[in-house]
C-alpha positions, 0 to 999 in steps of 0.5 A: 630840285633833287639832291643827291647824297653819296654814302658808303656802299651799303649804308655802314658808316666807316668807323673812325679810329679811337685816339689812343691816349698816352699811359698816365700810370696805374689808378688812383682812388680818392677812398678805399676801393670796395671791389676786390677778388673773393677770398679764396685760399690757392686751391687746385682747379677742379676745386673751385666751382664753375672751373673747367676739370681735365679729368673726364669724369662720369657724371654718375660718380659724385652720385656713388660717392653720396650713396657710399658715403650713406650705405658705409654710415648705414653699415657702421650704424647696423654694427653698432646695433649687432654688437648691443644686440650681441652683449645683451646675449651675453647678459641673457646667458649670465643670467641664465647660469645665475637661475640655477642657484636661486630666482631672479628678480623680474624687472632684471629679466624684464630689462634683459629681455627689452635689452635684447629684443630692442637691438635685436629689431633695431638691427634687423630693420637697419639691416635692411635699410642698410642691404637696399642703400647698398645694393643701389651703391652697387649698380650705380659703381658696377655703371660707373665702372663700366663707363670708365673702362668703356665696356658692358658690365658682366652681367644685367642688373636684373641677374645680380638681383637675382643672385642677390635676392635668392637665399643660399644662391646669395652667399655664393654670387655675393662674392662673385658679383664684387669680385666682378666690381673689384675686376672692372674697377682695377681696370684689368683686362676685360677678357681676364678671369676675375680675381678677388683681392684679399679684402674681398676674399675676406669679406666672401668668407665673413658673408658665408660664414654669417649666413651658415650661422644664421640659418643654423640659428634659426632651425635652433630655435626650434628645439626645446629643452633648457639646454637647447635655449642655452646653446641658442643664446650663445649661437644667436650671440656668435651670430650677431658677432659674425653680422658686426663684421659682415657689417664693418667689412661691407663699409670698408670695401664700399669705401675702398673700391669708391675710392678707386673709382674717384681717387680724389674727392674735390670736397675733401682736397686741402686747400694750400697756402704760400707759407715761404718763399726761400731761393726767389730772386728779388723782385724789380721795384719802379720808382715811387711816384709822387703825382697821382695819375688822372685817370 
């Protein structure tokens, strides 16, 4: 004997609909509840993580952001060092003008001496470490720039060091390069000549002047004669002054023109609290239920 059995057509069952049962009113808990929202002071969306920004924002920017913040440090510590080795110059000339009345003792030559070379290299070696960490600053914020305005970069990466590496080539370009990064970053007319702001005609004028003194205190140091090592020292002291504000200037306009690149930083956004609330209607208040709900 077949029996037959009739289903829906296709085999899906029809889905029954749930009761909807009646509002018993907000829970209630036997004990303290354990769950409850982060502690999280009011902040602005692009503050709190996994939240979406309505900023379109190159990936590339939070990484200038971390090597400026590096390269500006480097520049402050190079400063430092420029202006030890700089006083240690000044003490060296003191000392030279208090040889002509009598000798010296040979552990405050010595110390003057460790003083000044001491500085002298530490600043030299941070200078460069300084000078490399900058340069990588400048090609990620002259891509970054370009990425914001939707363009190609004014000339190839390749061409600026170039211009960067060359001596004398370098205190010309130097300034040509940023000005082209000030350019780009302001968002100016890409067919418009570049024209340096004050701060970067500053820091130009600052750069040369450093490299003229440098080279100038290296073809001193050929000569000899007491008089010519007296005038070195004061040159290589005026030239340790020239590279502190080279240094203070670099910092200041790295950080500058990576702030025009990223007007807020979502590490360094304060966060906000409700601390009154004045003019607000009062708020509805239900009735104070005595009956726990049973949900």
């Amino acid at each position: 004997m077949t029996r037959w059995v009739a289903t829906v057509p296709g085999g899906v069952r029809r889905r029954q609909r749930r009761r909807r049962l009646p509002y018993l009113g907000p829970p209630a808990y036997g004990s303290t509840p354990r769950w409850g929202f982060p502690a999280l002071a009011w902040r602005w969306p692009t503050t709190v993580p996994g939240t979406s920004s309505e900023v379109d924002r190159p990936v590339t920017v939070d990484r200038v952001r971390l090597v400026a913040g590096n390269a500006s440090a480097m520049m402050w510590a190079v400063a430092a060092l420029a202006l030890l080795a700089a006083g240690g110059e000044v003490w060296r000339y003191v000392l030279m003008v208090r040889s002509l009345d009598g000798a010296l003792s040979s552990r405050l030559v010595a110390t003057s001496d460790a003083v000044v070379t001491t500085a002298a290299v530490l600043a030299l070696a941070f200078a460069v470490l300084a000078v490399v960490v900058v340069v990588w600053w400048l090609l990620l914020a002259r891509r970054v720039a370009a990425d914001i305005v939707h363009r190609t970069p004014a000339r190839p990466d390749w061409q600026v060091l170039v211009y960067l590496a060359v001596p004398g080539v370098n205190l010309v370009m130097a300034g040509v390069v940023l000005a082209e990064l000030e350019h780009q970053v302001l968002r100016r007319p890409a067919g418009g000549r570049p024209r340096p702001s004050r701060a970067t005609v500053v820091w130009w004028a600052a750069w040369v002047l450093s490299g003229l003194l440098f080279g100038a205190t290296v073809v001193w140091r050929f000569r000899g004669g007491a008089q010519a090592q007296a005038d070195g020292i004061v040159l290589t002291a005026v030239t340790d002054l020239a590279a502190v504000a080279v240094a203070v200037l670099t910092a200041l306009a790295v950080r500058r023109l990576t702030a025009l690149l990223s007007p807020m930083d979502p590490d360094r956004v304060r966060h906000l609290r409700v601390v009154s609330v004045s003019g607000a209607p009062e708020p509805a208040l239900r009735a104070t239920r005595t009956v726990p709900s049973r949900r």
